[in-house]
N, CA, C and O atoms as a GROMACS GRO file, in nm:
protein
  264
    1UNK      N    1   7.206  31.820   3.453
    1UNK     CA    2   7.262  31.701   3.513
    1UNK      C    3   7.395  31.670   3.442
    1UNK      O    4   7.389  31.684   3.320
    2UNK      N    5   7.511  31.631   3.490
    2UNK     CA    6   7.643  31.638   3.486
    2UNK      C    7   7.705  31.449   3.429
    2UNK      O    8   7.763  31.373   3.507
    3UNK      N    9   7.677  31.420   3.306
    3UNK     CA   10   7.656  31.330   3.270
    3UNK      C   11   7.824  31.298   3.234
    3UNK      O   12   7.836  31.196   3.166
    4UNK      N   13   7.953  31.364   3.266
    4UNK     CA   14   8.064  31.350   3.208
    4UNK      C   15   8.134  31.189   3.292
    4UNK      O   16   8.193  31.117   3.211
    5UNK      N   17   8.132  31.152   3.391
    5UNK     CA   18   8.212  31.097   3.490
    5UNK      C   19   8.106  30.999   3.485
    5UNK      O   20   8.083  30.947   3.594
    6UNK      N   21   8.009  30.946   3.356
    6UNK     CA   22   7.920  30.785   3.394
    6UNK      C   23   7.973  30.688   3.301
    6UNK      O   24   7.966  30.683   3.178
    7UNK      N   25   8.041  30.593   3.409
    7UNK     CA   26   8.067  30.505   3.296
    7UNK      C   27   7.951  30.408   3.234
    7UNK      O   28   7.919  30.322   3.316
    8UNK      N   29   7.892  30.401   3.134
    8UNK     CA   30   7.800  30.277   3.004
    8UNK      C   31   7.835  30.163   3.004
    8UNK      O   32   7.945  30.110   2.992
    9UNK      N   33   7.703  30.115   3.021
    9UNK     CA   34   7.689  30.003   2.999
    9UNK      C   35   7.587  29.955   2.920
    9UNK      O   36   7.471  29.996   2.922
   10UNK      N   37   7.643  29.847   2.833
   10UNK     CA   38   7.542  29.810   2.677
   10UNK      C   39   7.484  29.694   2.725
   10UNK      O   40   7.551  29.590   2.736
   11UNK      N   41   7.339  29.702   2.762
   11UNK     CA   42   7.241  29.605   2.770
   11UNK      C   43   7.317  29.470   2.736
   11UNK      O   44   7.391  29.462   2.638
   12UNK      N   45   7.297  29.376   2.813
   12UNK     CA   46   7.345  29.222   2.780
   12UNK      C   47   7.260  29.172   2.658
   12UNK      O   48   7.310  29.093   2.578
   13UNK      N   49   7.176  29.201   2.648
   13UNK     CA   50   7.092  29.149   2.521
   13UNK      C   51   7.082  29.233   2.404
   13UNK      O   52   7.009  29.214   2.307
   14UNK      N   53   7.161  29.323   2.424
   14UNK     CA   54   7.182  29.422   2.273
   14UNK      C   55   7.330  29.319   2.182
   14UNK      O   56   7.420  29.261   2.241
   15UNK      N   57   7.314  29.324   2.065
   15UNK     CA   58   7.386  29.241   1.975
   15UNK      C   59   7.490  29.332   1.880
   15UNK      O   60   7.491  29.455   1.883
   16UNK      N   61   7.549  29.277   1.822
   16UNK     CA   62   7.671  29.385   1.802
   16UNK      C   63   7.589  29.419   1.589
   16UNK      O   64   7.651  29.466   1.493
   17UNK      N   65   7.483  29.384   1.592
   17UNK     CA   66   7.456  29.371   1.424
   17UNK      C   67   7.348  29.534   1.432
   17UNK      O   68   7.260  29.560   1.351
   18UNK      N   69   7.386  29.619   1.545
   18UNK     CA   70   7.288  29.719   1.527
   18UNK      C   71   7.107  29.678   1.581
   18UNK      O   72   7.004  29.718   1.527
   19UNK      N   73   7.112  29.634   1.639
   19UNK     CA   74   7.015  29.610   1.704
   19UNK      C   75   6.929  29.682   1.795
   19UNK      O   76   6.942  29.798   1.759
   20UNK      N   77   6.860  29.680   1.879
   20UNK     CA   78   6.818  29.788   1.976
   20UNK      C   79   6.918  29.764   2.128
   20UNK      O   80   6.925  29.683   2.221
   21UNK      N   81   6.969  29.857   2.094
   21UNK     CA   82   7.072  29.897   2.231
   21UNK      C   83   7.042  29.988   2.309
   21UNK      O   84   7.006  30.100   2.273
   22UNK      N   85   7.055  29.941   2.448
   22UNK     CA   86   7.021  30.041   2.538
   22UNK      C   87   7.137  30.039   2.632
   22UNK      O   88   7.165  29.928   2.677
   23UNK      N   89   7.211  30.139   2.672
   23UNK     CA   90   7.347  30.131   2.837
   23UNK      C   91   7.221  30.199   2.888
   23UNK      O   92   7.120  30.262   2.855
   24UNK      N   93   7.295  30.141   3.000
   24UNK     CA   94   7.295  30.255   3.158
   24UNK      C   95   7.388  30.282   3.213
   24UNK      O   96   7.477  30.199   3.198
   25UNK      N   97   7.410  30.361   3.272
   25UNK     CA   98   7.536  30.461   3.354
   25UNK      C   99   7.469  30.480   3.489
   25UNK      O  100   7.347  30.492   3.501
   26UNK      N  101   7.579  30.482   3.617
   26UNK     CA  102   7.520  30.525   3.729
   26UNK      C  103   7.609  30.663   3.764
   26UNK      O  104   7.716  30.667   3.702
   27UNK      N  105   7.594  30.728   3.816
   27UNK     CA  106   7.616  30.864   3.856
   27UNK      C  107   7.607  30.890   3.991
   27UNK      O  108   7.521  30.823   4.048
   28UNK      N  109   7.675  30.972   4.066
   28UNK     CA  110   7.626  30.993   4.220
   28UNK      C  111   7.535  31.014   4.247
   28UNK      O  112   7.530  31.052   4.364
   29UNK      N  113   7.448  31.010   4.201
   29UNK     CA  114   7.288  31.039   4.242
   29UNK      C  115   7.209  30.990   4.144
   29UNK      O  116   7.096  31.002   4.192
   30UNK      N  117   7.200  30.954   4.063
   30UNK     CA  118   7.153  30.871   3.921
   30UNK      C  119   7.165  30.784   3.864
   30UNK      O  120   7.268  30.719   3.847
   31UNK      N  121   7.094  30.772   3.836
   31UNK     CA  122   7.096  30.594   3.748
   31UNK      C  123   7.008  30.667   3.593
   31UNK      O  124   6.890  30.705   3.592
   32UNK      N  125   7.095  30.671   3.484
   32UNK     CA  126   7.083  30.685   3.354
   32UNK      C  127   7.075  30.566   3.239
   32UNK      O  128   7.124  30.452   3.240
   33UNK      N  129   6.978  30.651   3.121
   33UNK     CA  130   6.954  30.521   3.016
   33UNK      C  131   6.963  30.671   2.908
   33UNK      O  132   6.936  30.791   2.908
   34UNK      N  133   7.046  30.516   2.785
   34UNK     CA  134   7.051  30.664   2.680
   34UNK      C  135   7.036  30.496   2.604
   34UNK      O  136   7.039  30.379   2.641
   35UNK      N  137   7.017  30.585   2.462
   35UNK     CA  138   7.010  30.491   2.337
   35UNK      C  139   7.214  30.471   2.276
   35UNK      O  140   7.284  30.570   2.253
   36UNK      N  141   7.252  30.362   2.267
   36UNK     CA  142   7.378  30.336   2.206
   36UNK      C  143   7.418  30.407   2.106
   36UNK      O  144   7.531  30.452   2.087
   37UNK      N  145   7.311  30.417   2.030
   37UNK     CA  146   7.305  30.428   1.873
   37UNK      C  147   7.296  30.591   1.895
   37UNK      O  148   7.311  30.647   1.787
   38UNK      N  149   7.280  30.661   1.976
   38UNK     CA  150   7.271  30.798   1.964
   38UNK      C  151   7.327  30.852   2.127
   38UNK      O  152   7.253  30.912   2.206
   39UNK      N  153   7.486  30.814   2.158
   39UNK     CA  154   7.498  30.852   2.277
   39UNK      C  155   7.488  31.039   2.329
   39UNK      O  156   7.457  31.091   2.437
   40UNK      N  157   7.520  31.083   2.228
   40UNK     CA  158   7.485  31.248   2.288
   40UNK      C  159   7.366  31.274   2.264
   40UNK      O  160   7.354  31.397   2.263
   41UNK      N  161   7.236  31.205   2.235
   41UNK     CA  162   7.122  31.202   2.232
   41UNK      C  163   7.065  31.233   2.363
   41UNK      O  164   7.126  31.285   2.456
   42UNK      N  165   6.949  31.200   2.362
   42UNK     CA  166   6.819  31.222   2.519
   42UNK      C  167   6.925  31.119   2.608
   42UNK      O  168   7.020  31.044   2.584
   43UNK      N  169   6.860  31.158   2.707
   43UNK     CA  170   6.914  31.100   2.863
   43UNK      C  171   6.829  31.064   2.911
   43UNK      O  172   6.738  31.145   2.897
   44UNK      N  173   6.783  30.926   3.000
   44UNK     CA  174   6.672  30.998   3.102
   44UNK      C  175   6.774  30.928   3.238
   44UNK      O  176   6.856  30.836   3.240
   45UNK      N  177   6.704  31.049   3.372
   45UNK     CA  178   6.785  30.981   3.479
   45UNK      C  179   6.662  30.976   3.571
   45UNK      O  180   6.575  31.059   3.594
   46UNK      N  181   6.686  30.834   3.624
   46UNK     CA  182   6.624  30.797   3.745
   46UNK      C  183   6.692  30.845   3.928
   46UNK      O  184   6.804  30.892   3.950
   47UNK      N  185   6.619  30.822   4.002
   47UNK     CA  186   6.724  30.835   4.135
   47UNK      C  187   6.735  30.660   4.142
   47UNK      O  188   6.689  30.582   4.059
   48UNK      N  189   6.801  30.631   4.251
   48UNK     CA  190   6.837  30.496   4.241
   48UNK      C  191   6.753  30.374   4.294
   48UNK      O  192   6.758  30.253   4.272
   49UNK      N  193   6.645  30.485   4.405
   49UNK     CA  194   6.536  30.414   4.452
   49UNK      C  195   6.456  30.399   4.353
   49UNK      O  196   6.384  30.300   4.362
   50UNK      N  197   6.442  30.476   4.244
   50UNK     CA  198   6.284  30.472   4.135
   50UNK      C  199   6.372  30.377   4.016
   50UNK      O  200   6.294  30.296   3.965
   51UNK      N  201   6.507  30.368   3.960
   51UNK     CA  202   6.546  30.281   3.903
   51UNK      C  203   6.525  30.113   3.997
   51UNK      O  204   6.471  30.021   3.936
   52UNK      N  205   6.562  30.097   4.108
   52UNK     CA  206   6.526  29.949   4.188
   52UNK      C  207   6.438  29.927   4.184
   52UNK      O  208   6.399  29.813   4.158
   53UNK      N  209   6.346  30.047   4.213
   53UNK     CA  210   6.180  29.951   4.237
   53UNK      C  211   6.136  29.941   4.047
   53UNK      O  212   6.065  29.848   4.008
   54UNK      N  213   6.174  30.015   3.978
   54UNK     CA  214   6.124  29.954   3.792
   54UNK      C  215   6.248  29.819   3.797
   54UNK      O  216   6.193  29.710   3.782
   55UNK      N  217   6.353  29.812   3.810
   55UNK     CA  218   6.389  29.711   3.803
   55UNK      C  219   6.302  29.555   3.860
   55UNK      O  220   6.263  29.453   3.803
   56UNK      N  221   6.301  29.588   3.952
   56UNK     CA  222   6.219  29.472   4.028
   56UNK      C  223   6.057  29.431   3.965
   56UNK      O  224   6.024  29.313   3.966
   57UNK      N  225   5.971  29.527   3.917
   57UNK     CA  226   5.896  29.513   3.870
   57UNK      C  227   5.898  29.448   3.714
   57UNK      O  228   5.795  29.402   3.665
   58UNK      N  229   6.048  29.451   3.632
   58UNK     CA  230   6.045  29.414   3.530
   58UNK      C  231   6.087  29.271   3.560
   58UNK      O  232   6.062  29.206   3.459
   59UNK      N  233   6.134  29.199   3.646
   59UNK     CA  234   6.219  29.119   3.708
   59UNK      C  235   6.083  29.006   3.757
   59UNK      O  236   6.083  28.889   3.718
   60UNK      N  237   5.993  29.053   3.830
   60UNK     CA  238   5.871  29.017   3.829
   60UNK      C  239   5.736  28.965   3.741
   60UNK      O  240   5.633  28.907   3.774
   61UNK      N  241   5.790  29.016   3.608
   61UNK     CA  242   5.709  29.054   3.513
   61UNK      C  243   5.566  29.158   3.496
   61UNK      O  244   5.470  29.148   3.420
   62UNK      N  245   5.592  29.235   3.576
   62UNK     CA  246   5.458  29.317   3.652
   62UNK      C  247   5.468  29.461   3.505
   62UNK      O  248   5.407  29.567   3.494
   63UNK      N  249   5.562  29.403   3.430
   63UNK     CA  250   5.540  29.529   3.327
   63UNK      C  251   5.521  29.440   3.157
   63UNK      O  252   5.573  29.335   3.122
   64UNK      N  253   5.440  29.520   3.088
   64UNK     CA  254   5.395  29.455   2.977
   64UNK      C  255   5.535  29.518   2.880
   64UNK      O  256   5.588  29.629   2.894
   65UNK      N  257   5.562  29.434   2.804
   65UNK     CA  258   5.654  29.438   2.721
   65UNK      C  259   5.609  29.454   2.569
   65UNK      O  260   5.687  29.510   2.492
   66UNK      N  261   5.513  29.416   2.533
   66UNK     CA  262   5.449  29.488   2.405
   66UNK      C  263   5.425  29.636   2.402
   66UNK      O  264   5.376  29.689   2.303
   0.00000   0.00000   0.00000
């Protein structure tokens, strides 16, 4: 997967003191999450339908956060 052309984005609730940061990037066909703190690290990519519907479910609260 061709990760050069995504522009990042740093979680609104990540803090600039090193904290847990997460971007996402969208891609022509993808919707990506990498860790800040390790951008040439793991990737994972969603398609854009399976990123909306986890969005919505977190949005809902239908996902446990512990």
């Amino acid at each position: 997967m061709e990760f050069s052309h995504v522009t990042w984005r740093k979680a609104s609730y990540s803090n600039s003191s090193g904290g847990a940061c997460v971007e996402v990037g969208v891609g022509s066909q993808f919707v990506a999450v990498r860790d800040s703190k390790d951008p040439d690290g793991p990737r994972l990519a969603f398609s854009a339908g399976a990123w909306d519907t986890f969005l919505r479910q977190v949005k809902h609260g239908r996902l446990d956060s512990a």
